[in-house]
C-alpha positions as CSV (number, residue, x, y, z in Angstrom):
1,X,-8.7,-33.7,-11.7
2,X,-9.4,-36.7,-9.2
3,X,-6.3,-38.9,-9.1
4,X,-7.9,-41.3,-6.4
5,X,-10.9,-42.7,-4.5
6,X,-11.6,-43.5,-0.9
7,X,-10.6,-45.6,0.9
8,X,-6.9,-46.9,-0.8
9,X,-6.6,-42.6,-0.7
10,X,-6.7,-40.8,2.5
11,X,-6.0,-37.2,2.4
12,X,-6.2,-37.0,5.9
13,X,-3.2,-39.3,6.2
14,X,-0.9,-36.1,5.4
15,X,-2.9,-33.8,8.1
16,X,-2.5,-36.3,10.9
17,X,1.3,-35.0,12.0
18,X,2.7,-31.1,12.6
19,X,5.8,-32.8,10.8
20,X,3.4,-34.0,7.7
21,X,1.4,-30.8,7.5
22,X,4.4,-28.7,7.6
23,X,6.0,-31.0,4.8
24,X,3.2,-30.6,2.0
25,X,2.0,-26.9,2.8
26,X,1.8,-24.7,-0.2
27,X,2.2,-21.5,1.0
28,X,4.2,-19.9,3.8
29,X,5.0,-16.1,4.8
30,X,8.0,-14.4,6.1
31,X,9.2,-11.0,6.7
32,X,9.9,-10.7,3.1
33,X,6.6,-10.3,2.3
34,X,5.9,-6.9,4.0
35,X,5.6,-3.6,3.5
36,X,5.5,-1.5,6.7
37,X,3.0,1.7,6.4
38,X,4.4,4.4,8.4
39,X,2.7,7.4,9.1
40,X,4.0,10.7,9.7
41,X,3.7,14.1,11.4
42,X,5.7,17.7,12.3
43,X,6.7,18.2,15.8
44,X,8.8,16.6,17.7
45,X,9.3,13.5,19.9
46,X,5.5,12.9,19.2
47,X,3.9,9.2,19.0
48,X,0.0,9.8,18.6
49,X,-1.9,7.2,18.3
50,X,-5.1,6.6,15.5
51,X,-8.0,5.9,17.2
52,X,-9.5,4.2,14.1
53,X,-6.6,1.8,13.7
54,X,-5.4,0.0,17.1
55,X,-1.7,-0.2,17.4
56,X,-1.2,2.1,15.0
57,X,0.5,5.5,15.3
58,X,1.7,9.1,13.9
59,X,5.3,9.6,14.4
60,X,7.3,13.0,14.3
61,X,10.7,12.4,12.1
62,X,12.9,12.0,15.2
63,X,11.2,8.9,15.6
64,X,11.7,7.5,12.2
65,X,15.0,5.8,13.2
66,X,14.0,3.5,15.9
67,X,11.3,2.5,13.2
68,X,13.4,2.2,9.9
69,X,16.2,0.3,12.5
70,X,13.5,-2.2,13.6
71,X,12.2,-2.6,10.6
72,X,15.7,-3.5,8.8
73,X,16.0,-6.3,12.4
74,X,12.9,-7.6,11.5
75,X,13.7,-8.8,8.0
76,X,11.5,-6.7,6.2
77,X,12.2,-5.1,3.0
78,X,10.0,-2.1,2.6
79,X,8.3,0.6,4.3
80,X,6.2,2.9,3.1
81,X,5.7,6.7,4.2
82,X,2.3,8.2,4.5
83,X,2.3,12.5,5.5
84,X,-0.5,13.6,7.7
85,X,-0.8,17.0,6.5
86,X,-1.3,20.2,8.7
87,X,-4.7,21.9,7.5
88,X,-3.0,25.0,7.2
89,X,-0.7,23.5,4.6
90,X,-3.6,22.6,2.7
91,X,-5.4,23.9,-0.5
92,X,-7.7,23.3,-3.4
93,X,-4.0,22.6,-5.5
94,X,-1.9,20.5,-3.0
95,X,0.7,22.4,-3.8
96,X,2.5,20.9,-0.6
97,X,3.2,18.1,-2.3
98,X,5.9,20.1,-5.1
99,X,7.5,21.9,-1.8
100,X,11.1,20.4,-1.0
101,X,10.7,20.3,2.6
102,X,7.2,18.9,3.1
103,X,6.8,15.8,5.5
104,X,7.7,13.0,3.1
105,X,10.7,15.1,1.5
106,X,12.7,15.9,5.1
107,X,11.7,11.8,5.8
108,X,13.2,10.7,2.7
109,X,16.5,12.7,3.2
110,X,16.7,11.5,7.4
111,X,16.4,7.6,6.2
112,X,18.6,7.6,3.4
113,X,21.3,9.7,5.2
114,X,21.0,7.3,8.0
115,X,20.1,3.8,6.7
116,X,21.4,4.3,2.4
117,X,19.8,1.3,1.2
118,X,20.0,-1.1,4.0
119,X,15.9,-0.7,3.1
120,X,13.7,0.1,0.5
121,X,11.4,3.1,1.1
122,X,8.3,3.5,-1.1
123,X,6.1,7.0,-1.0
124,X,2.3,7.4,-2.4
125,X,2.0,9.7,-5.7
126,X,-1.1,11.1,-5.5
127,X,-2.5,14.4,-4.1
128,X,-5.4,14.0,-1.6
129,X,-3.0,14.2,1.5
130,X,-2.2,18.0,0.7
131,X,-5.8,19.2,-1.0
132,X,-8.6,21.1,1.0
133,X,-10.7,19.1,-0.5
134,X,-9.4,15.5,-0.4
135,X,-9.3,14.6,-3.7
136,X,-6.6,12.2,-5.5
137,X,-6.1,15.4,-7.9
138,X,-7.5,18.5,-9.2
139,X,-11.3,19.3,-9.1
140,X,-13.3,21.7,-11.6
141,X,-16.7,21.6,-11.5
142,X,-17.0,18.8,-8.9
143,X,-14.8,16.5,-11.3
144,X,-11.5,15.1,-11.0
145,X,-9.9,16.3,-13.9
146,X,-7.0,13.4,-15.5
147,X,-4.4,15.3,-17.6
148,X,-3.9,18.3,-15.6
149,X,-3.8,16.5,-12.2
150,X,-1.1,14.1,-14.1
151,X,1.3,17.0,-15.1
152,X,1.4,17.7,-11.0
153,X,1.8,14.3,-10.5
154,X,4.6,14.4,-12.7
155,X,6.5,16.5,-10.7
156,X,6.1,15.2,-7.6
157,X,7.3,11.9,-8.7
158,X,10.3,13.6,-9.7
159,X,10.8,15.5,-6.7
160,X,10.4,12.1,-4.3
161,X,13.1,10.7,-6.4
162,X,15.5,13.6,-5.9
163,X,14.8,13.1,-2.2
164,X,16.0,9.1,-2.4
165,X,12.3,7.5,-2.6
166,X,13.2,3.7,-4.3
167,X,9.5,2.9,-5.2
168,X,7.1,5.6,-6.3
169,X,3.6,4.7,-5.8
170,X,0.9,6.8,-7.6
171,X,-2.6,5.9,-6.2
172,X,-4.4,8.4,-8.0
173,X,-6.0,6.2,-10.8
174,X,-5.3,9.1,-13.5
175,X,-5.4,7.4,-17.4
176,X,-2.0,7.6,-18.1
177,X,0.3,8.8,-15.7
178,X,2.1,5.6,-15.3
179,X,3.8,6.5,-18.9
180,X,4.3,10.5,-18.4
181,X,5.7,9.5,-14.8
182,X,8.1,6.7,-16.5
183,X,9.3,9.3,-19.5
184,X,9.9,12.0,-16.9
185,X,12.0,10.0,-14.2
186,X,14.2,8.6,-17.2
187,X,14.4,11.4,-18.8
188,X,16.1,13.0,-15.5
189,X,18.6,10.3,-14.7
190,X,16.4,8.2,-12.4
191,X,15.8,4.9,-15.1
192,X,16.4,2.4,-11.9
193,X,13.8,3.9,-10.0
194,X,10.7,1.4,-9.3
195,X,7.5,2.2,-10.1
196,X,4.4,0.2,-8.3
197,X,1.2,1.4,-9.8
198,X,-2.2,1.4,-7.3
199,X,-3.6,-0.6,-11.0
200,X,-6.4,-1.9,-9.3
201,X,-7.6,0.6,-6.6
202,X,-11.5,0.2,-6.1
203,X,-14.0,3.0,-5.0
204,X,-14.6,0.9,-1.2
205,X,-15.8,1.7,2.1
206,X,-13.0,0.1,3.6
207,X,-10.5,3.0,3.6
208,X,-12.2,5.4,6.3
209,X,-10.0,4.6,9.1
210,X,-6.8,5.3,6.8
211,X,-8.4,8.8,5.7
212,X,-8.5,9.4,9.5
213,X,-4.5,8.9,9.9
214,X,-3.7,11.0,7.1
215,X,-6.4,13.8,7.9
216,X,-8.5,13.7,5.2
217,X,-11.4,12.0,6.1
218,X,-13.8,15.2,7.5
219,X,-12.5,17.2,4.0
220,X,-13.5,14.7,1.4
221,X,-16.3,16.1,-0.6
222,X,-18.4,13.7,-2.4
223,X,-16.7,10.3,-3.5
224,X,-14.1,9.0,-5.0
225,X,-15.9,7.1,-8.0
226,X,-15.4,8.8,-11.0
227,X,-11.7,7.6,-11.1
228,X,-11.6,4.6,-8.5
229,X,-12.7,1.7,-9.8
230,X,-16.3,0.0,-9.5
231,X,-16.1,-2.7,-7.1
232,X,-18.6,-4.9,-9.3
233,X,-16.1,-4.6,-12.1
234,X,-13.2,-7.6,-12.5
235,X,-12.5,-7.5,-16.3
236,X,-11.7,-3.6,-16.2
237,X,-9.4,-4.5,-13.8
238,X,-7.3,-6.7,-16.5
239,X,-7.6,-3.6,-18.6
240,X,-6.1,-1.3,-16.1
241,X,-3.4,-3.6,-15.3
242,X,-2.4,-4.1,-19.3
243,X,-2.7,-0.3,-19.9
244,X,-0.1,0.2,-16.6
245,X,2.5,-2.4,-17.6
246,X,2.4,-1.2,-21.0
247,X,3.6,2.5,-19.8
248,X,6.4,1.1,-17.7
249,X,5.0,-0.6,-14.2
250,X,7.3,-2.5,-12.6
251,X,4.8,-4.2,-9.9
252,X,1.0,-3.4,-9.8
253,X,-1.1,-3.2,-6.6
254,X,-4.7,-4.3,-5.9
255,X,-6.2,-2.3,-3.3
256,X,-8.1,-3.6,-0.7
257,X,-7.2,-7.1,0.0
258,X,-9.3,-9.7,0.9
259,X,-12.5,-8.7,-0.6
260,X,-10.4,-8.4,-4.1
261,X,-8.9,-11.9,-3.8
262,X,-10.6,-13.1,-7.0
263,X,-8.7,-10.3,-8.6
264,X,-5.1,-10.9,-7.4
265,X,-5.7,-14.1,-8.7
266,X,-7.1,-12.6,-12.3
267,X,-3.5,-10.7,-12.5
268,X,-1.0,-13.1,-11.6
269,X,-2.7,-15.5,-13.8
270,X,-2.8,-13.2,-16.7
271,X,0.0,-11.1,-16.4
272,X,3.0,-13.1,-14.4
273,X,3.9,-9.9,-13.0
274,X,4.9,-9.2,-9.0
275,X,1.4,-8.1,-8.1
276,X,1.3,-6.2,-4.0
277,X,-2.2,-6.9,-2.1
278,X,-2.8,-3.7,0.7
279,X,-4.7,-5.0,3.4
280,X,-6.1,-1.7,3.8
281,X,-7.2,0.2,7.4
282,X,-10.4,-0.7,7.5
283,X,-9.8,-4.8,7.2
284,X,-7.2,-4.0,9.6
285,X,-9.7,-2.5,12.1
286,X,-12.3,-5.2,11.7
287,X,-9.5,-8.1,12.5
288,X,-7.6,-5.8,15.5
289,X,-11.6,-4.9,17.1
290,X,-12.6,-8.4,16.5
291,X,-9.4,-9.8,18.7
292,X,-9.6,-7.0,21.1
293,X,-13.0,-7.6,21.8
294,X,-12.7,-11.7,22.3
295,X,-14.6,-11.9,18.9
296,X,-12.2,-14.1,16.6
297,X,-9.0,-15.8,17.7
298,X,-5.5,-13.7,16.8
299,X,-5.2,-16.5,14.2
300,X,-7.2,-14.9,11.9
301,X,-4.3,-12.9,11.0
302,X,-2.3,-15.2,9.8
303,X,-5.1,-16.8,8.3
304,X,-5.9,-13.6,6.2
305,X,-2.6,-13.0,5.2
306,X,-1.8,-16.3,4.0
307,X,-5.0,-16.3,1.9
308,X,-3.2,-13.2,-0.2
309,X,-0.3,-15.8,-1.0
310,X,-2.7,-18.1,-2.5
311,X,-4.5,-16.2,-4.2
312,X,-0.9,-15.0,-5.4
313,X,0.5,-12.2,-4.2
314,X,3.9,-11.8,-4.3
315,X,4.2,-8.7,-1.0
316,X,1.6,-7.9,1.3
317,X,1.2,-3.6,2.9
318,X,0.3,-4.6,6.2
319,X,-0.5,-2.7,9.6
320,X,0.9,-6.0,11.3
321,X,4.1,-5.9,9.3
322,X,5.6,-4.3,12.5
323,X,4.2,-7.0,14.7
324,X,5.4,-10.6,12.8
325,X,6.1,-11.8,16.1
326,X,3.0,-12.4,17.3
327,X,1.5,-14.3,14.7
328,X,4.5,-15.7,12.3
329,X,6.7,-19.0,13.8
């Protein structure tokens, strides 16, 4: 709707001044936007970094609370804890994912003996960081097969909530476990833990160098697209993010970022619920490359990261969660 006409209105009268600009702007970030991914691995006193992903690293557990303490300084509200599996801890069940004192289990315990709730802590439900073949679930005849990967998924939901895991975050893209999850956690005691469903997780080729963190990259077999979603599709995302809230989401996630902005926008639109963009590993790797090699300005990233607010996301998982300082003032 046009209000006005040049020349009694300017619009560039309110860019002219920092002091104007700063006055009018729409949208702003601060550390309460962000979710730190962490990434994890046995041993000790280890800091490895992923050669996909610059300024990114594995840490051992003894590392976790320099992390989780600068996390808390930095304002932010959430991290997130990703396991890369040992291959010998690996099979065609994941049955690492139901054992007590796997990775993400002895994390869990460490933070929240250390730190209670001073922070949130949010942990993937799905099972492709502890199968042989790298699959979100379990495969029969080259398929991913829905119900009986969701009655594993089930239980390790549980068992990251007996562990102290505030936000459960199943990224599988099963029909339906959203619901069985939900019954099962209240069932058990747990009715104020969160649930933020991956609703919207497409089948892209921007999640290689995250695949390479966690280890699963070399095992996948095939692709992921007969339970991702297609990334031509927008309207099926509406559907998937109706069916989740039905079953009990509390926030839903749309996975990656900034090729999907038309679709955070979709969601918040139509639902009004707190919708999480992931800028994923590979947009991460583009932007960090591009910068390294004098490409693009380091403005981009604030650029990028300000364009998930408008399109209207309430949080942002970010690689640069850990590094505000250099872009936010």
């Amino acid at each position: 709707m046009i209000t006005g006409k040049y020349p009694s209105l300017r619009l560039r009268r309110s860019r002219k001044n920092d002091w104007s600009r700063r006055l009018i702007e729409e949208n702003n970030l601060t550390p309460n936007d962000f979710i730190l991914p962490i990434f994890i691995i046995e041993g000790k006193n280890k800091k490895i970094p992923v050669k996909s992903m610059p300024g990114v690293y594995r840490y051992t557990l003894d590392k976790l609370v320099y992390l989780v303490h600068k996390a808390i300084k930095d304002g932010l509200p959430m991290i997130a804890l990703f396991p890369y599996t040992e291959k010998k801890k690996k099979n065609l069940l994941g049955t690492e994912a139901l054992n007590e004192n796997n990775l993400v289990c002895r994390a869990l315990r460490s933070i929240k003996k250390r730190f209670k709730n001073e922070i949130g802590i949010m942990c993937d439900v799905a099972l492709d960081p502890y199968t042989s073949h790298g699959h979100d679930g379990l495969v029969k005849s080259e398929y991913v097969l829905n119900d009986e990967t969701i009655d594993v998924l089930v239980n390790q939901s549980l068992l990251q909530a007996q562990m102290g895991c505030d936000v459960l975050a199943p990224s599988d893209m099963m029909d339906g476990r959203i619901g069985k999850i939900r019954k099962s956690l209240d069932k058990n005691g747990y009715q104020m833990t969160q649930i933020l469903s991956y609703a919207v997780k497409y089948a892209s080729s921007f999640y290689g160098p995250f695949r390479d963190a966690v280890g699963s990259k070399n095992l996948l077999k095939g692709n992921k697209k007969n339970y991702q979603m297609d990334f031509r599709n927008s309207n099926e995302a509406l559907r998937e993010i109706s069916l989740d809230i039905k079953e009990g989401a509390d926030m839903v996630m749309v996975k990656p970022g900034l090729p999907y902005l038309d679709i955070i926008k979709l969601v918040k639109e139509n639902f009004r619920i707190p919708v999480v963009a992931y800028q994923v590993s590979g947009e991460y790797s583009l932007l960090s490359n591009g910068i390294n090699k004098g490409l693009i300005d380091k403005s981009v990233i604030l650029e990028s990261l300000i364009a998930f607010k408008r399109a209207g996301a309430n949080a942002i998982v970010s690689y640069y969660a850990d590094k505000l300082h250099n872009f936010l003032e």
